[in-house]
GUDREN-322040 format. One record per residue (C-alpha): x, y, z; residue in three letters. Coordinates in steps of 0.5 Angstrom, whole numbers, plus 2048, in hexadecimal, padded with zeros to 3 digits. Layout:
! residues N
xx | yy | zz | aa
X | Y | Z | ALA $
...
END
This chain:
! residues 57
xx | yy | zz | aa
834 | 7C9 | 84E | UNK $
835 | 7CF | 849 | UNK $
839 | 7D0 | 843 | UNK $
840 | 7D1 | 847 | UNK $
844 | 7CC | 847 | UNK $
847 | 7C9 | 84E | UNK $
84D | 7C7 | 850 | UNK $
852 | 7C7 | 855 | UNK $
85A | 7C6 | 856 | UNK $
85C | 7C0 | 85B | UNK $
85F | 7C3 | 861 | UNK $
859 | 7C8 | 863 | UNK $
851 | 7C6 | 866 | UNK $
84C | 7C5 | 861 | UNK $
846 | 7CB | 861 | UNK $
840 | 7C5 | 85F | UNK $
83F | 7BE | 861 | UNK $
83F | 7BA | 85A | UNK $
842 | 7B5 | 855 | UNK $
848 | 7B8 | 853 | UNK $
84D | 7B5 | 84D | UNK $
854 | 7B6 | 84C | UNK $
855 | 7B9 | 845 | UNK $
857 | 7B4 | 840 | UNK $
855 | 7AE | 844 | UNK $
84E | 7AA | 845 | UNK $
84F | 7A9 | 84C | UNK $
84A | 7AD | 850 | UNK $
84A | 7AE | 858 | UNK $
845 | 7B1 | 85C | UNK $
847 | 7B7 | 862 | UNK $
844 | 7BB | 867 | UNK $
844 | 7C2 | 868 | UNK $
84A | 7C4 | 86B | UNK $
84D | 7BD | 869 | UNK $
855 | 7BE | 867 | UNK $
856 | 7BD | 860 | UNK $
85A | 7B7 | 860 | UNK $
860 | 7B6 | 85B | UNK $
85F | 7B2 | 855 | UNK $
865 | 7AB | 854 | UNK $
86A | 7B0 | 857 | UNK $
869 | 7B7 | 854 | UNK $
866 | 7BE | 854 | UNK $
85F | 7BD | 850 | UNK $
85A | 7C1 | 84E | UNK $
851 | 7BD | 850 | UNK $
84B | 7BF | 84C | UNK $
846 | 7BF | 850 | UNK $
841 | 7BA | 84C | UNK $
83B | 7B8 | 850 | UNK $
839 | 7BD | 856 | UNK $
836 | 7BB | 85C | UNK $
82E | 7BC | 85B | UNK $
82B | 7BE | 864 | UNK $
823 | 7BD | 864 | UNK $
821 | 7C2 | 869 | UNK $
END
């Protein structure tokens, strides 16, 4: 993964499969590419993608 930081808004799908945290929380979910972000306790969040999806080829 580079330097760039991934995240993603709830509502749209995701570009990579991975670990994804809500900010300021612990809790991590897994999300597959073209999942939809689901909404966190309710409301609009912002997920950090913490642990991408390693693929052995």
């Amino acid at each position: 993964m580079s330097n760039k930081i991934n995240t993603v808004r709830t509502g749209p799908k995701t570009l990579t499969s991975g670990q994804y945290r809500p900010v300021g929380t612990k809790l991590e979910i897994t999300l597959s590419k073209g999942d939809r972000v689901p909404p966190y306790q309710q409301e609009a969040k912002t997920f950090i993608l913490v642990d991408k999806t390693k693929h052995k080829r």
